[in-house]
N, C-alpha and C positions, 0 to 999 in steps of 0.2 A: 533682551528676550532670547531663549535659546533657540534652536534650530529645531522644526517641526518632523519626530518624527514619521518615517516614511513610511506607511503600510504594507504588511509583506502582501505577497499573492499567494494567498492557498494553492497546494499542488492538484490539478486532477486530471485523469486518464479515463482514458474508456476504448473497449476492446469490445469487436464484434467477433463472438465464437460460435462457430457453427456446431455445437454440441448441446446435448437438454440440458436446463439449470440445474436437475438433481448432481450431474457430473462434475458441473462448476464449482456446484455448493460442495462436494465433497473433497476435489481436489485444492479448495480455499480453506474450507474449515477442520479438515484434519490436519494436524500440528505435527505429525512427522513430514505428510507430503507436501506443506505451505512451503516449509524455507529450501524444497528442492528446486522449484520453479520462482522463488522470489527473492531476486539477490541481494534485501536489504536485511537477509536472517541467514545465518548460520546454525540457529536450532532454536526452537522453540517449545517452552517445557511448561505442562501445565501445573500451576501448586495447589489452585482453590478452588470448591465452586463458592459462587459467589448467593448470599441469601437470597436477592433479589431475582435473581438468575442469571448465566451467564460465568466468567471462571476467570480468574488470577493468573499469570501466566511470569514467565522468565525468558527474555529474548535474550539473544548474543549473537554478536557481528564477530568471525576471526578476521584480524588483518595479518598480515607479516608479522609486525612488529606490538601487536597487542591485541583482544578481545574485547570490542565493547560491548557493556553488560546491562538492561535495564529491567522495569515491572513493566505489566502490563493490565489492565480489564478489557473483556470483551463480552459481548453480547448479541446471540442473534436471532432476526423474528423469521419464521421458516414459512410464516403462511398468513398472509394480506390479503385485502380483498379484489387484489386487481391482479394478483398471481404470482405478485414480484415477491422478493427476498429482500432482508439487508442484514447487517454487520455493523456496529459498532463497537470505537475503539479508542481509548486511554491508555497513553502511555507515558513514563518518567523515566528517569536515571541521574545517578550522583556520578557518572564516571566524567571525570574530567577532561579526556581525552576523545568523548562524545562529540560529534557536532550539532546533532540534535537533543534539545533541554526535552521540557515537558509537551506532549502534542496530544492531537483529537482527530479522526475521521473515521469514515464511514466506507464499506461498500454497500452496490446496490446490483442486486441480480434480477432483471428486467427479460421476460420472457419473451421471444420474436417468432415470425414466421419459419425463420431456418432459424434456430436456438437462442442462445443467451448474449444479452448487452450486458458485460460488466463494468463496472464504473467503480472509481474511488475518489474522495475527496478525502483530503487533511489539511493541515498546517500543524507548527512547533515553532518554539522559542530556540532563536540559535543558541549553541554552546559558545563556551572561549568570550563571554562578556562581547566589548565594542569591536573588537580583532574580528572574532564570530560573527556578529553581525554584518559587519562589510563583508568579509568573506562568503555568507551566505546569500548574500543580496548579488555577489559580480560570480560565484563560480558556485558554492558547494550546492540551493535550491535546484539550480540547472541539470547539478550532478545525478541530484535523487530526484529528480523529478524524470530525468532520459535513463538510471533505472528500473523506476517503476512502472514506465512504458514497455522497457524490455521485455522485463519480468514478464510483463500481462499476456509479451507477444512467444513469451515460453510457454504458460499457461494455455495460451489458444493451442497453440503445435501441441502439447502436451494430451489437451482433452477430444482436440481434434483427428489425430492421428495413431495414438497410444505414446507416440515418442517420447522416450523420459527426459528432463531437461538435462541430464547429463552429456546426453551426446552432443548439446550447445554449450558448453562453456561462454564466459563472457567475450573473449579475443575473437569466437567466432564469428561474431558481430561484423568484422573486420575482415572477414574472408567474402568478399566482393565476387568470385567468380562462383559461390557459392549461391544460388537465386533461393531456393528455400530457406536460408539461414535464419532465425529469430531479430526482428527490426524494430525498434521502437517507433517508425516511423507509421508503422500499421496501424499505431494508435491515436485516438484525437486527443490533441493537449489539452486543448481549450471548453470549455462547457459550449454547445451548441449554438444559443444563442447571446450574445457578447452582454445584456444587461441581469444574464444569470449570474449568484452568488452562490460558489462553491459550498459555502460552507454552510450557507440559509439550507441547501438542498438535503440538508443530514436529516436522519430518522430522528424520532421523538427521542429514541432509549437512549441516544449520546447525551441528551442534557441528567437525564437521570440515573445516567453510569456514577458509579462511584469512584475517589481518589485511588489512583492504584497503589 
């Protein structure tokens, strides 16, 4: 019998911002200002809208030594009957030097006493076959999963203060006598309650997103 594999763990974050949702919603869902505060995009380029609703998109990651490139769908519902927001999102790429394959999540913009709870869930299939796999299971999840906290906590200083994420680079993360610096640690990793499923928690519109 072969060996039983092991279930990833969907990544998910959530960030308390002291800012009204309209401000959340814009500095998340316009595609020039997304990949300024979120360091797992380099640009983000919209090509389609999509029939059903919602739009086709082009991401890219610059590294030093190469640009990785994917598609994307997304789709978002701006008004629920409990006040919230969300976002959904499919994503692929053939670049072989990816470590993220084909994925799916969501955010969710939850309105509060002092402003918005933002939240995301996803998961994806590693890149690089079996190599990939263990790699993503002992270091690379951990990697994007502590930038997507970052991100979030650029995001809050961003909508919270006006400060653009530029004056945070990533290193600044590391400047410790720095007490306002962007921390992913401000973020909750984990879903609130320990027998919540990350990814049960998605909007309806991700099962009826289309293939990007």
């Amino acid at each position: 019998m072969g060996t039983p594999r092991r279930r990833r763990t969907p990544l998910y974050v959530e960030v308390e911002i002291q800012a009204p949702l309209e401000r959340v919603w814009e500095l998340t869902q316009d595609t020039d200002a997304h990949p300024r505060w979120d360091l797992r995009f380099s640009r983000i380029t919209p090509v389609e809208e999509l029939p059903a609703g919602g739009y086709r998109f082009v991401y890219e990651r610059s590294l030093p030594f190469h640009t990785l490139k994917g598609v994307g769908v997304s789709v978002g519902e701006r008004s629920r009957p409990d006040g919230s927001r969300t976002s959904a999102l499919k994503f692929a790429t053939d670049d072989r030097l990816s470590p993220m394959g084909e994925g799916r999540g969501y955010w969710r913009y939850v309105p509060t006493a002092t402003g918005t709870r933002f939240i995301t869930g996803y998961d994806y299939e590693p890149g690089f076959g079996a190599v990939g796999a263990l790699m993503d299971r002992l270091v690379t999840r951990r990697l994007i999963g502590w930038m997507t906290a970052l991100s979030f906590d650029r995001l809050r200083m961003w909508a919270e203060t006006g400060e653009e994420p530029g004056r945070w680079p990533v290193v600044s993360t590391f400047m410790l006598w720095r007490s306002q610096r962007p921390r992913a640690a401000r973020c909750l990793r984990r879903p609130p309650t320990r027998d919540a499923s990350v990814m049960d928690d998605a909007p309806a519109t991700l099962e009826g997103l289309e293939t990007p």
